[in-house]
Structures are given as C-alpha cells and as structure tokens.
C-alpha positions as CSV (number, residue, x, y, z in Angstrom):
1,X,-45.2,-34.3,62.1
2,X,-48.7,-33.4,62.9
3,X,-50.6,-37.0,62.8
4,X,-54.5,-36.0,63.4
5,X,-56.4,-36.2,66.1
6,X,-56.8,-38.6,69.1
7,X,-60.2,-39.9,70.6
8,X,-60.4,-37.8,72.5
9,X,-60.0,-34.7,70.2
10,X,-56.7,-33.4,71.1
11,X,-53.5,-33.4,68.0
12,X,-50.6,-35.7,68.8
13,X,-47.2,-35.1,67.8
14,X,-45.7,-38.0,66.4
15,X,-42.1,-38.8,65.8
16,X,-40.9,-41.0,62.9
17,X,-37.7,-40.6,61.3
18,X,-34.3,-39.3,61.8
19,X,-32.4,-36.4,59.5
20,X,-28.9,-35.4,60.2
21,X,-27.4,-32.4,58.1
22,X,-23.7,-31.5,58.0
23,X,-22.2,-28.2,56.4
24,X,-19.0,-26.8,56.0
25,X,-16.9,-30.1,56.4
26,X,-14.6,-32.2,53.9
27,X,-15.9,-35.4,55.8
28,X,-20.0,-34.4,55.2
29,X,-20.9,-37.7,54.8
30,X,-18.9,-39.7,57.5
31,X,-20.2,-36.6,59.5
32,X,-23.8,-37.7,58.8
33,X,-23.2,-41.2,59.0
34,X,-22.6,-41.0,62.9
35,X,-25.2,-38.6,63.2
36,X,-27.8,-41.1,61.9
37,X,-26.4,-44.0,64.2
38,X,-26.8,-41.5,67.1
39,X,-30.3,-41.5,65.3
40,X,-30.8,-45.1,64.9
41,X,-33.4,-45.6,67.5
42,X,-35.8,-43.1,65.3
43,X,-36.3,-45.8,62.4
44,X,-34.6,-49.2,61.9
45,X,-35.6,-49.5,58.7
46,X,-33.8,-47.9,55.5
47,X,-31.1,-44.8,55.7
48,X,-29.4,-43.2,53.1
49,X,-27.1,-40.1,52.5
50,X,-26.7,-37.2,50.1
51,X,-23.5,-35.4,49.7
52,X,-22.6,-32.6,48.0
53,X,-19.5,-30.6,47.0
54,X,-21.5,-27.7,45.4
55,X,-22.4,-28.9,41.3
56,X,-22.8,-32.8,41.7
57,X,-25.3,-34.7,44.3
58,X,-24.4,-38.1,45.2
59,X,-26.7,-40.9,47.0
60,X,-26.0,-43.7,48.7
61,X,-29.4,-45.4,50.1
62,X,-30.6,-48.9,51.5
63,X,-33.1,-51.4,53.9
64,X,-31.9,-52.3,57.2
65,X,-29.6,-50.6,59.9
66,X,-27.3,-47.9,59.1
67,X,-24.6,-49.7,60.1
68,X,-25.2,-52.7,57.7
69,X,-26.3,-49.8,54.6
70,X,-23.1,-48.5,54.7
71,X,-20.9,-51.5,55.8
72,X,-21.5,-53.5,52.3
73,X,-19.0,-51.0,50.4
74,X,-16.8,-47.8,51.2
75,X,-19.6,-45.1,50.0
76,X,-17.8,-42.4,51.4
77,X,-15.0,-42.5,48.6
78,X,-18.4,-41.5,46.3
79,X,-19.5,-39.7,48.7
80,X,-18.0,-36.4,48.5
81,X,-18.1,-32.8,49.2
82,X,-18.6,-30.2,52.3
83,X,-22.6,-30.6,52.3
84,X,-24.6,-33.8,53.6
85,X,-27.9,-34.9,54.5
86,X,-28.7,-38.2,56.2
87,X,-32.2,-40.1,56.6
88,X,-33.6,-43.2,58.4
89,X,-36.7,-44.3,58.8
C-alpha cells in the first residue's frame, strides 16, 4: 500500500496487514489459520476467515491474536469448504 509521500518527496511503501488465501483444499480454513499465525507479526490486532465450499460464504472474525480469535470455539466445524481467505490486522 502506497502511503504518500515522505519529507523529503520520495513514496514509501508501507506494510500493514496480513492475507493468506487457500484453494483447492478440504481443510481451507485450518489451512489459513496457520498461514495467518505465520503472519502474526503483520498485525496483532483483529483476524478473521472466510471459507467457502462454492454456494455458501462463512465468517468467522474477532479483536486480539489469532490464536485467542479462533481458540474461544471450534470455527472450523462452520468453517467449511475448499476456498479460504484469512486477514489480520
């Protein structure tokens, strides 16, 4: 993400969030999940995932960690199909 310019008129590049995609898999979501904990360090603040299996989108989303997001419940049992997206910010 372009974020402007600098004092000294040149564009920084800065870096923000993390997004993990996962395609092709029967375990999408789990798939994303440890993709966005590899991620962790890119925002500490909220993460969610959004699966897929084709017809029917489901979210799970929430403040803090990823691990602590996903560690209230088992979302992966809602969490279904062969096409995920993760964020964190």
């Amino acid at each position: 993400m372009w974020h402007g310019d600098t004092p000294e008129g040149k564009e920084t590049l800065k870096e923000f969030c993390g997004i993990f995609g996962v395609c092709g898999d029967v375990e999408a979501a789990r798939r994303a999940y440890l993709g966005l904990y590899a991620l962790q360090h890119r925002g500490q603040e909220s993460s969610g995932i959004a699966a897929s299996d084709g017809s029917k989108i489901t979210v799970h989303r929430g403040m803090g960690l990823v691990r602590s997001v996903f560690a209230t419940e088992d979302p992966f049992d809602r969490l279904r199909g062969s096409i995920a997206i993760g964020h964190n910010r």
